[in-house]
MDAnalysis code that builds the backbone (N, CA, C; Angstrom):
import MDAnalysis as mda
import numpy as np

u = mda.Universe.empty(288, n_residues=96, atom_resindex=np.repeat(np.arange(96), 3), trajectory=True)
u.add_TopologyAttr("name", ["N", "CA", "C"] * 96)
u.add_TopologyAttr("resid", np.arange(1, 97))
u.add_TopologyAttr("resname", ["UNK", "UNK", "UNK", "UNK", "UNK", "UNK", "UNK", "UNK", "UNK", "UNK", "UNK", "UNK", "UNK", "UNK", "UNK", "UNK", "UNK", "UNK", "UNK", "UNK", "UNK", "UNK", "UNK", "UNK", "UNK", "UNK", "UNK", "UNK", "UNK", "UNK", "UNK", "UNK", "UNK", "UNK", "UNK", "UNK", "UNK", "UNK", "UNK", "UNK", "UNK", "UNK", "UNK", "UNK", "UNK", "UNK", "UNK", "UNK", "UNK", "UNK", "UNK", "UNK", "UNK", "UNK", "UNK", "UNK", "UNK", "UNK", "UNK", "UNK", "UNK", "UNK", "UNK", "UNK", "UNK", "UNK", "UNK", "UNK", "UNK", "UNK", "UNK", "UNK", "UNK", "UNK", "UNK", "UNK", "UNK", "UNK", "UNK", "UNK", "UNK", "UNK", "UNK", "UNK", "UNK", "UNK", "UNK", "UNK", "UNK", "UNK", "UNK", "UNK", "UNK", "UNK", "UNK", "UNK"])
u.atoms.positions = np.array([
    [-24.904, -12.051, 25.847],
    [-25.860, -11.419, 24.961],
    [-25.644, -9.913, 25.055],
    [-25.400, -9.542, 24.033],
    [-25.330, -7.671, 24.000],
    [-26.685, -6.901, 23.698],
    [-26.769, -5.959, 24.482],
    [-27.515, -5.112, 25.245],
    [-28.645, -4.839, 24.009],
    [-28.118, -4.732, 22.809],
    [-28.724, -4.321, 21.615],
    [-30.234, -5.830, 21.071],
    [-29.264, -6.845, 21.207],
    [-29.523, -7.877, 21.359],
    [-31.164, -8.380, 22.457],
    [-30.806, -8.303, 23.291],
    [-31.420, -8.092, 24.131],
    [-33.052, -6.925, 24.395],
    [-32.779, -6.045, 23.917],
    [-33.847, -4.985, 23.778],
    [-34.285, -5.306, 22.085],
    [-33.824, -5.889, 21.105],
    [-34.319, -6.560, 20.208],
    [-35.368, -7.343, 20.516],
    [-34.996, -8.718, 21.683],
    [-35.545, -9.670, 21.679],
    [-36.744, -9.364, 22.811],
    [-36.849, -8.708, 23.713],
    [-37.491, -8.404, 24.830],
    [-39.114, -8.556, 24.566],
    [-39.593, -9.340, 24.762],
    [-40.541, -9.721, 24.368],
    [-41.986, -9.336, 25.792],
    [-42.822, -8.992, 25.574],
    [-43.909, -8.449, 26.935],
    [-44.807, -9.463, 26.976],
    [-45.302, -9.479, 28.365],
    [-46.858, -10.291, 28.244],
    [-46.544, -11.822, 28.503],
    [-47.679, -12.139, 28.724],
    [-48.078, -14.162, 28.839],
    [-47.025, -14.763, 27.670],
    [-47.438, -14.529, 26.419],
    [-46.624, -14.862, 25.250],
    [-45.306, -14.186, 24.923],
    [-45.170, -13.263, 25.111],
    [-43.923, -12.673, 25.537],
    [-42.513, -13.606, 26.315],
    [-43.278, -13.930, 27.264],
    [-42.224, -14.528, 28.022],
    [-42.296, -16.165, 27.707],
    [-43.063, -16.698, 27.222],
    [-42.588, -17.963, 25.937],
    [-41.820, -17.738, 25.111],
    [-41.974, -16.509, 24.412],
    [-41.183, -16.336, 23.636],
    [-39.691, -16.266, 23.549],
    [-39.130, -14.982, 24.989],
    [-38.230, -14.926, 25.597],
    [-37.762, -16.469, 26.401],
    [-38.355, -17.209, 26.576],
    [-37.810, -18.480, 27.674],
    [-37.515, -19.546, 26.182],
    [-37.904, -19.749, 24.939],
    [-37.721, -20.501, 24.002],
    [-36.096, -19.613, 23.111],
    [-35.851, -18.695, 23.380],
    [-34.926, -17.763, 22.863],
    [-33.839, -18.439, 23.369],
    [-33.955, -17.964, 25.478],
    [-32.868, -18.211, 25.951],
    [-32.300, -20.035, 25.998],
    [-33.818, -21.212, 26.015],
    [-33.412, -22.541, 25.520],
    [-32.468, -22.552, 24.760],
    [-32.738, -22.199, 23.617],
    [-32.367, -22.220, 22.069],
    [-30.445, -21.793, 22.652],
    [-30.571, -20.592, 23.012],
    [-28.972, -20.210, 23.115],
    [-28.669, -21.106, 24.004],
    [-29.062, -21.385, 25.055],
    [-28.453, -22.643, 26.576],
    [-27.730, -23.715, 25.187],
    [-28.562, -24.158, 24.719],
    [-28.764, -25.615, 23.953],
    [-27.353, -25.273, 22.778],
    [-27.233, -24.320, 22.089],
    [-26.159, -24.079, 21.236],
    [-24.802, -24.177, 22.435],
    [-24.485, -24.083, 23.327],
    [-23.704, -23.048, 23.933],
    [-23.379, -24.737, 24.903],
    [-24.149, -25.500, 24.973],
    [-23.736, -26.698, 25.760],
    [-22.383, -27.393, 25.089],
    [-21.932, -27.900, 24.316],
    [-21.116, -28.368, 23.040],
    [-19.644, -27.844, 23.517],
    [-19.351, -26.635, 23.522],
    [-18.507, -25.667, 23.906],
    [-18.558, -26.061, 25.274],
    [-19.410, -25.863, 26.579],
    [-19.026, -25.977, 27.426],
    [-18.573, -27.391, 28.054],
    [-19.257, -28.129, 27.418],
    [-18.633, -29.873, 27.369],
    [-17.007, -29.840, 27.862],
    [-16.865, -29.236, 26.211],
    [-15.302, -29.433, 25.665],
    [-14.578, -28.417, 27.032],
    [-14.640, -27.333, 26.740],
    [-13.909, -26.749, 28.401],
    [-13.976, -26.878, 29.667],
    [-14.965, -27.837, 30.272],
    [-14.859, -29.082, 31.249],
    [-14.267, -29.713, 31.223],
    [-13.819, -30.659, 30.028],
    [-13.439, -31.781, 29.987],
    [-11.857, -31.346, 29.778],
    [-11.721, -30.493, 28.866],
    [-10.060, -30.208, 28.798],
    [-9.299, -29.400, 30.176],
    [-10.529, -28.958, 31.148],
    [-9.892, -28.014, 32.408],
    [-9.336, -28.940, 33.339],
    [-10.708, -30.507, 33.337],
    [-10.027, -31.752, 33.835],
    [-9.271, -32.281, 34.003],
    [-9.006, -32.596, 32.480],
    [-7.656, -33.049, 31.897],
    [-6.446, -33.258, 31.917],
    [-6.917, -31.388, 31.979],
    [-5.195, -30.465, 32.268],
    [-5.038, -30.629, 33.851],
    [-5.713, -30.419, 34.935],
    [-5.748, -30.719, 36.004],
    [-5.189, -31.777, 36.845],
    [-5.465, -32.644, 36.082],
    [-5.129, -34.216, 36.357],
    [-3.640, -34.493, 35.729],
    [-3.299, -34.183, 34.938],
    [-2.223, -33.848, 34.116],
    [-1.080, -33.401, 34.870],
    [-1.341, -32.723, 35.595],
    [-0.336, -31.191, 35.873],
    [0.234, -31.568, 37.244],
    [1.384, -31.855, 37.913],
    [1.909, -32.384, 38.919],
    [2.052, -31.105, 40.032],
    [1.640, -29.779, 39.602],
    [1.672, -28.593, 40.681],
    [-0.135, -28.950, 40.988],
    [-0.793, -29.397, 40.083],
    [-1.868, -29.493, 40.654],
    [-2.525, -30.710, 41.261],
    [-1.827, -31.850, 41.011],
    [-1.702, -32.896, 42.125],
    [-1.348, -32.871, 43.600],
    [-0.063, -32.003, 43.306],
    [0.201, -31.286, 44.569],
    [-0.572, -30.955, 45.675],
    [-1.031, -29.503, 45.217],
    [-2.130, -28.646, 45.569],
    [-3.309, -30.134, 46.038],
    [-3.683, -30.541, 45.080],
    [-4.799, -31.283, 46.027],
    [-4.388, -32.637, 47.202],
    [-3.065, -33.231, 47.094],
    [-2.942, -33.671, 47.901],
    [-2.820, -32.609, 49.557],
    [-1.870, -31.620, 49.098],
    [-2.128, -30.707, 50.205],
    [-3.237, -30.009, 50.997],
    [-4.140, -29.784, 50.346],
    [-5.596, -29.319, 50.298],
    [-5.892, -30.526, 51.290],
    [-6.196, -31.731, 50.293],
    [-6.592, -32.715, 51.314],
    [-6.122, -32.892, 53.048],
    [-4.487, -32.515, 53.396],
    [-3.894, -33.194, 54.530],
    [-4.393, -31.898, 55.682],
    [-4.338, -30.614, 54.806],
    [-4.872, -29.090, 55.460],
    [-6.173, -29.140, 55.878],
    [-7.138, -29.484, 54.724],
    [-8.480, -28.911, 54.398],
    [-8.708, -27.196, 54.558],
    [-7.699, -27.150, 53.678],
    [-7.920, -26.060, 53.339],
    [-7.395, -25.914, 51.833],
    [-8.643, -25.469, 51.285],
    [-8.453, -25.190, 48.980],
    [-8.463, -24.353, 48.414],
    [-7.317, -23.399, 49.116],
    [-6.845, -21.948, 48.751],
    [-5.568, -22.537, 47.298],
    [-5.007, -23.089, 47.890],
    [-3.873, -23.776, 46.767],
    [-4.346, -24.129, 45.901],
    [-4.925, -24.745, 45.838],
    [-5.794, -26.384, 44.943],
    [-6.335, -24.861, 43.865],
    [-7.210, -24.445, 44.690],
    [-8.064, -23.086, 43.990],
    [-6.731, -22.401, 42.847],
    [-5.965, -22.369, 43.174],
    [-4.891, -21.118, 42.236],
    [-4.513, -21.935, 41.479],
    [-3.879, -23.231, 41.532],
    [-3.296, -24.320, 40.383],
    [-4.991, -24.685, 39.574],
    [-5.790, -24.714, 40.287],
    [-7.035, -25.412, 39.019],
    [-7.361, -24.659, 38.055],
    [-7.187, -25.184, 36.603],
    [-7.557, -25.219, 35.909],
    [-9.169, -25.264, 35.398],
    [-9.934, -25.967, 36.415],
    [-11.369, -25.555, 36.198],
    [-11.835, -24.713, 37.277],
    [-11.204, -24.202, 37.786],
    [-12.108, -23.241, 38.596],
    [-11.722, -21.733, 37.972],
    [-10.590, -22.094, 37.152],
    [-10.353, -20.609, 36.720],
    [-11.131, -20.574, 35.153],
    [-10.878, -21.751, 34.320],
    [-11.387, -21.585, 33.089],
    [-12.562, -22.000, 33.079],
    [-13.713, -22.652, 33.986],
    [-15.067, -22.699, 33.560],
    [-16.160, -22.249, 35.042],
    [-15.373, -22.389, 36.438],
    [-16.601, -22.100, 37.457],
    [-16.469, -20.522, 37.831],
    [-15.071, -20.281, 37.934],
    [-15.226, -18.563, 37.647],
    [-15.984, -17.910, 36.913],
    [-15.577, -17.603, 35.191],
    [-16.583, -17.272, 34.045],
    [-17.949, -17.573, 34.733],
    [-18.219, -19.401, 34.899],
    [-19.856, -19.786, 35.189],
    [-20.067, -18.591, 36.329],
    [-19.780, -18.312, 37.633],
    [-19.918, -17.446, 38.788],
    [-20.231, -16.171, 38.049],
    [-19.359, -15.701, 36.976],
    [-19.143, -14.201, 36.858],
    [-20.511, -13.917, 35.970],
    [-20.813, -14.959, 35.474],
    [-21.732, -14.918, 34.163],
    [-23.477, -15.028, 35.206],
    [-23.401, -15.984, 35.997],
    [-24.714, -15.795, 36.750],
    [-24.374, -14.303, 38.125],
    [-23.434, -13.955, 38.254],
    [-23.889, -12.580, 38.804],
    [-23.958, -11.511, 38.231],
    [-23.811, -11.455, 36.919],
    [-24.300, -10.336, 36.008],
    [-25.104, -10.720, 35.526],
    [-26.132, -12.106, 35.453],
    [-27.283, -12.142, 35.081],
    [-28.364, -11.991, 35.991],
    [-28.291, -12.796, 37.223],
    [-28.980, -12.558, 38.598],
    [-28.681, -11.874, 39.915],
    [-27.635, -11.314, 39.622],
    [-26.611, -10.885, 40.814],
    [-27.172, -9.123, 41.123],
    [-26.924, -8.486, 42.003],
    [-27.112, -7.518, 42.565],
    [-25.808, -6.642, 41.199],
    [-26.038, -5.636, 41.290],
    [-25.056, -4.578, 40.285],
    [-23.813, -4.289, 40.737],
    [-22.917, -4.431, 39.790],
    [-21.982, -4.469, 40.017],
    [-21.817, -2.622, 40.743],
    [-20.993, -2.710, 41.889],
    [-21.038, -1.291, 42.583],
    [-19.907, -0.059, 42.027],
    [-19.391, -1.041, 41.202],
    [-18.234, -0.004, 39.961],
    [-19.084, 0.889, 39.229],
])
């Protein structure tokens, strides 16, 4: 959501923040559809991919998922973003 966006919608008060919590539903609820589909294709590709079979058989014999981590496909295309996206929403400021 851009900043403009945001101080648009900013809503004060008891009703205010119905207002604001039915806003952010509304976007969650559009925005699920999309994230389905880039779960399911990060999977996919994951399962797919014989460097990343690899990686998790190795992971497994180590226990350690430094490897596994660099070949996946969902940790880079949907739990990263997800991480990066809840610490710029709830997260302490970025110190840059």
């Amino acid at each position: 959501m851009s900043v403009e966006h945001a101080k648009k919608h900013d809503h004060h008060g008891p009703l205010g923040f119905v207002e604001n919590l039915a806003e952010d539903a509304g976007e969650a609820i559009v925005g699920i559809p999309a994230g389905f589909v880039a779960l399911a294709g990060s999977v996919k590709g994951d399962v797919a991919d014989p460097k990343f079979r690899h990686a998790l058989w190795e992971a497994v014999k180590t226990n350690d998922p430094a490897e596994l981590r660099r070949e996946s496909r969902l940790d880079r295309k949907v739990l990263e973003p997800l991480g990066k996206s809840y610490q710029q929403t709830y997260g302490p400021p970025d110190p840059r």
